[in-house]
C-alpha positions in Angstrom: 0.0 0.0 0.0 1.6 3.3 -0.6 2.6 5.3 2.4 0.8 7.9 4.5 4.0 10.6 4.7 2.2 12.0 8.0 2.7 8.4 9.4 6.5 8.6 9.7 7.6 10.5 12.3 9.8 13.9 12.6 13.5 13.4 12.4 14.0 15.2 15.9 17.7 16.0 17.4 17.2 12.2 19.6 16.4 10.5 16.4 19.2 12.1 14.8 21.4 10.5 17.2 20.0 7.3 16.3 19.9 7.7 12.8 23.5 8.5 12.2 23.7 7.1 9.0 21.3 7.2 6.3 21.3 5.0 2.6 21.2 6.5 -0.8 20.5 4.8 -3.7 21.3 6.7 -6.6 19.7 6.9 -10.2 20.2 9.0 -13.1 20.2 13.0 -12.7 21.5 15.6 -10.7 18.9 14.9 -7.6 20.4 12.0 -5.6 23.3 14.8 -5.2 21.2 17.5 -4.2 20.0 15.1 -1.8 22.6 14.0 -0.1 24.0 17.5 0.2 20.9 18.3 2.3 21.7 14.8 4.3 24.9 16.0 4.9 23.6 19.8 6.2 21.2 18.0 8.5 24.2 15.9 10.1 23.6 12.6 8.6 26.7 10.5 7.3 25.5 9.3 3.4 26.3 5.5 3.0 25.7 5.6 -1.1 24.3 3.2 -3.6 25.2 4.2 -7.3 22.9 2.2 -9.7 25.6 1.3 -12.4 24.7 3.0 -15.7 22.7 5.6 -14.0 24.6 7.1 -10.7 26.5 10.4 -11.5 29.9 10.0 -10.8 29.8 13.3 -8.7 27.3 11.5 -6.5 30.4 9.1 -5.1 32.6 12.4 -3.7 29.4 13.8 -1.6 29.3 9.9 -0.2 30.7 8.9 3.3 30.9 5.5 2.1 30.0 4.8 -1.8 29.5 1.8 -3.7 28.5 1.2 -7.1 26.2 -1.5 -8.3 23.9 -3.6 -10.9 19.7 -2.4 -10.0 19.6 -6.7 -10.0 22.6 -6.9 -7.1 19.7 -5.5 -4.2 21.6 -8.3 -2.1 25.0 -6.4 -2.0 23.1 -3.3 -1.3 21.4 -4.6 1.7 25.3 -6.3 3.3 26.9 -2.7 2.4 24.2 -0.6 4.0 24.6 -3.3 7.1 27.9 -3.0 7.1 27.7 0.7 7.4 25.2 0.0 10.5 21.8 2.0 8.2 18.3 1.3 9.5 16.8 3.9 7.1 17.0 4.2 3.1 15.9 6.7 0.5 15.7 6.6 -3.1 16.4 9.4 -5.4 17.1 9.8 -9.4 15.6 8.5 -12.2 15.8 4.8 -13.6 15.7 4.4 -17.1 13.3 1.4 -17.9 14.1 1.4 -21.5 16.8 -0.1 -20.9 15.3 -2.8 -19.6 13.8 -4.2 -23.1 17.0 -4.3 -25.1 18.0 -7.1 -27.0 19.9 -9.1 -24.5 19.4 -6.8 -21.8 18.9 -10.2 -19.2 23.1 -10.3 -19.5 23.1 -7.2 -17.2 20.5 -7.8 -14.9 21.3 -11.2 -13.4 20.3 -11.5 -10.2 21.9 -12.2 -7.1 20.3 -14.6 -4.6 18.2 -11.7 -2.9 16.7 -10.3 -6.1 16.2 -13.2 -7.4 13.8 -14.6 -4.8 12.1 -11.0 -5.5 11.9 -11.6 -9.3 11.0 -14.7 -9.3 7.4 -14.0 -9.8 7.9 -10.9 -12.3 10.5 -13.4 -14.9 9.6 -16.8 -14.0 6.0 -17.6 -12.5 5.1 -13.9 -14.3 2.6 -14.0 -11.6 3.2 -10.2 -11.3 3.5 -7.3 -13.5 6.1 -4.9 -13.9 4.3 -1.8 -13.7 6.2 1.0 -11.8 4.9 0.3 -8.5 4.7 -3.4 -8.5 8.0 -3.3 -9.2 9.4 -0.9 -6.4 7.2 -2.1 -4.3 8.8 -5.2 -4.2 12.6 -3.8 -4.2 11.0 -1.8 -0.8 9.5 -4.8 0.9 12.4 -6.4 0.0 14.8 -4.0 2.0 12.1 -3.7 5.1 12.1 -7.6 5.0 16.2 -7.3 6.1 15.3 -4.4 8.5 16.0 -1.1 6.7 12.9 1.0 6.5 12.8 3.1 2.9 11.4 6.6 3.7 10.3 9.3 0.5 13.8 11.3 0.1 11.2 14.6 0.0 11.3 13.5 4.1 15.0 14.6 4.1 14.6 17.4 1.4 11.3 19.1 1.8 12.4 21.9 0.2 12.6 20.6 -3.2 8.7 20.3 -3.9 7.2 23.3 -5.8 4.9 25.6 -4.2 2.0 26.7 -5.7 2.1 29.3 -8.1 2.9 30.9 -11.5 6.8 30.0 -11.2 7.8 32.3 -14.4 4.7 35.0 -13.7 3.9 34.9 -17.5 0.1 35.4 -18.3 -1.6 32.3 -19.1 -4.2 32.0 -21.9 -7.5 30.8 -22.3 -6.1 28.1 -24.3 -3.4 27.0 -22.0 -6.3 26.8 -19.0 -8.3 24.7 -21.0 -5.5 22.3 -22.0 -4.1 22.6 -18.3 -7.8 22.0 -16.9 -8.5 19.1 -19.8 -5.1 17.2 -19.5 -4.5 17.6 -16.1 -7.7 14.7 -15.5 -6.5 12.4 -18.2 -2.8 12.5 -16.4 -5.0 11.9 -13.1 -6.1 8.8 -14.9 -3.1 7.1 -16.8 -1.6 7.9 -13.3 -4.4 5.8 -11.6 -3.3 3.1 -14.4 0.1 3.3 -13.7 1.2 4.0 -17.2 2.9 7.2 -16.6 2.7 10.9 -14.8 2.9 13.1 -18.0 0.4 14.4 -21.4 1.1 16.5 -23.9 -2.3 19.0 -24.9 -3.2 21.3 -27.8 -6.3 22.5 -28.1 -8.2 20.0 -25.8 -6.5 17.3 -27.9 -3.7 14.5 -26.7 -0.8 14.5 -28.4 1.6 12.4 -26.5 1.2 10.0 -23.4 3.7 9.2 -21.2 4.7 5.8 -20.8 8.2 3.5 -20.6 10.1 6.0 -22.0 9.8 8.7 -19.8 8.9 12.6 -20.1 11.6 14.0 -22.6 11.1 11.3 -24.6 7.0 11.8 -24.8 7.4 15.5 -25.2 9.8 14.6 -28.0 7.2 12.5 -29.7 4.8 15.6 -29.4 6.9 18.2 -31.1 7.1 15.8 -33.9 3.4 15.2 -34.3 2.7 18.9 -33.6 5.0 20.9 -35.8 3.0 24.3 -35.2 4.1 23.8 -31.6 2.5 26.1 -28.9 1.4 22.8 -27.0 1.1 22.2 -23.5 2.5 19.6 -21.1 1.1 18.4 -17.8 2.9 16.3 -14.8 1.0 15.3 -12.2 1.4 12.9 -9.3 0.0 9.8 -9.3 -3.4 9.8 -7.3 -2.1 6.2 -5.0 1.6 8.2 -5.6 4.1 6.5 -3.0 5.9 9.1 -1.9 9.4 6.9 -1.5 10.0 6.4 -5.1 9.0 7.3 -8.5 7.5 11.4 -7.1 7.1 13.6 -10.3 10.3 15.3 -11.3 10.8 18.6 -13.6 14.4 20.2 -14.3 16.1 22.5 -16.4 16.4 19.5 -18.5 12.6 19.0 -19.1 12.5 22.6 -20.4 15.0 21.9 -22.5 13.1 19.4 -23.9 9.6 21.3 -24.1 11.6 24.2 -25.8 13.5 21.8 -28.3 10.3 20.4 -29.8 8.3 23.8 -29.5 5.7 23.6 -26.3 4.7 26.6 -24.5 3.6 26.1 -21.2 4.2 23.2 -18.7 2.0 22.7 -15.5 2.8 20.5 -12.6 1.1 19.6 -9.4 2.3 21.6 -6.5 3.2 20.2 -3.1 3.7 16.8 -5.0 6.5 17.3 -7.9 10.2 18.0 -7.2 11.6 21.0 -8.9 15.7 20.7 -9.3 17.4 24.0 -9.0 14.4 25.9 -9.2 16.1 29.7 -10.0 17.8 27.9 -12.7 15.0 26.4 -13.9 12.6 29.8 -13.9 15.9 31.7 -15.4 15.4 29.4 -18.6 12.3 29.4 -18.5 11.5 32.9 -18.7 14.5 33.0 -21.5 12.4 30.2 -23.9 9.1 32.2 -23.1 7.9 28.9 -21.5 4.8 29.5 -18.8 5.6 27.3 -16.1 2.8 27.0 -13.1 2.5 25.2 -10.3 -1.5 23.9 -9.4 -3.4 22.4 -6.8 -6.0 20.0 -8.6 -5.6 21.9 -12.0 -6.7 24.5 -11.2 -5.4 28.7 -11.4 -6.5 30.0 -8.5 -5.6 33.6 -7.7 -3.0 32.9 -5.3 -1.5 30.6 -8.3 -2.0 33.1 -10.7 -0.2 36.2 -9.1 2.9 33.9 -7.2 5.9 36.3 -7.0 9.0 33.8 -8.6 11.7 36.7 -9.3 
């Protein structure tokens, strides 16, 4: 079931004490490092987890203790995080599932003894699917089985989730509501599905789903349906969203992408997405003449509308 956030309790000075060492496990992208720089402010030693092929290499120097490793090796993961005495876990950075369905791509994911037992129904008995959270899921229960809770990395970097409000303070038209109010429901939904967090809107009309490939990758796919540009894309949480892996994302990268295939606006759900380097990211924004806002169930309410982001 996913986690109730206002379940886990406040990381208080005592706790602190007791918590002296947290885990990372690192994807792709600059926000496992962001991350562990606020673990660090807060006191905590980081015992890291790169995941081979997507860990940053500048994640390892912010790292107390650093290892890198296949995502199928969740076995040596749980012995160095033991071995580094951490009862609590986060993960953080992106995990690119295309790379999953390359031709031979089994060579690099062999499983150690550990995964394998938490596989076994995904490859062998295929009695489960591999939808996003099915799949983490079972990589959490798996650590919580060896007694390290997972907690949402936003628990340790609250900071990092956009506030409501009109982030580049560009006026927003007609159009742009309508596509905000009419794609913001159907991301509701393929979120509910578990197919993916993002849609791509003109004119009340889908252009681009999001699905194994990722945002850049849909918004990609949009630009080259939609050569008159001027499109809209919307990122939403899911509305079951576990809060310790797989939270809604957006970067200077993701503007880069809505500006290389000629959107206009982008809309994300405040209090539930994680914005990385968020000066940076209004900065280009405002450059590209991309509208970025930040809503509470899709909707531009005053506050929203008149949000002061210099």
């Amino acid at each position: 079931m996913p986690l109730n956030v206002s379940e886990i309790p406040a990381l208080t000075s005592e706790s602190r004490l007791n918590a002296k060492a947290v885990g990372l496990m690192a994807g792709w992208g600059e926000y496992p490092v962001i991350v562990a720089r606020s673990l660090k402010r807060q006191g905590y030693k980081v015992i890291g987890v790169g995941i081979k092929g997507h860990a940053d290499p500048a994640f390892a120097q912010e790292c107390d203790a650093f290892t890198m490793g296949p995502i199928a090796k969740v076995g040596m993961a749980i012995r160095f995080f033991k071995q580094h005495q951490v009862q609590h876990i986060t993960f953080a950075g992106k995990i690119h599932k295309v790379q999953y369905f390359r031709k031979f791509a089994w060579l690099d994911y062999i499983p150690d003894r550990a995964t394998l037992r938490m596989f076994w129904d995904f490859m062998i008995t295929k009695k489960k699917d591999r939808k996003d959270d099915t799949f983490l899921l079972a990589f959490v229960n798996l650590f919580e089985r060896h007694g390290i809770s997972v907690l949402p990395a936003t628990h340790f970097a609250p900071e990092l989730l956009v506030q409501e409000g009109n982030l580049t303070g560009s006026k927003i038209s007609k159009s742009q509501q309508l596509d905000i109010s009419f794609g913001w429901q159907l991301a509701k939904q393929m979120g509910g599905l578990d197919v993916g967090q993002t849609v791509v809107v003109k004119n009340q009309a889908v252009l681009a789903v999001e699905a194994v490939e990722g945002t850049d990758l849909c918004i990609q796919r949009a630009g080259e349906l939609c050569k008159q540009g001027g499109f809209t894309v919307i990122k939403v949480a899911k509305p079951q969203q576990d809060s310790r892996f797989d939270v809604p994302a957006i970067g200077v990268g993701t503007l880069e992408s809505i500006k290389d295939a000629g959107g206009s606006c982008l809309a994300v759900e405040a209090g539930h997405t994680i914005i990385i380097n968020e000066a940076d990211v209004i900065e280009y924004a405002r450059k590209n003449k991309i509208t970025v806002v930040a809503l509470k169930d899709g909707k531009l309410t005053a506050h929203a509308d008149h949000r002061d982001a210099a």
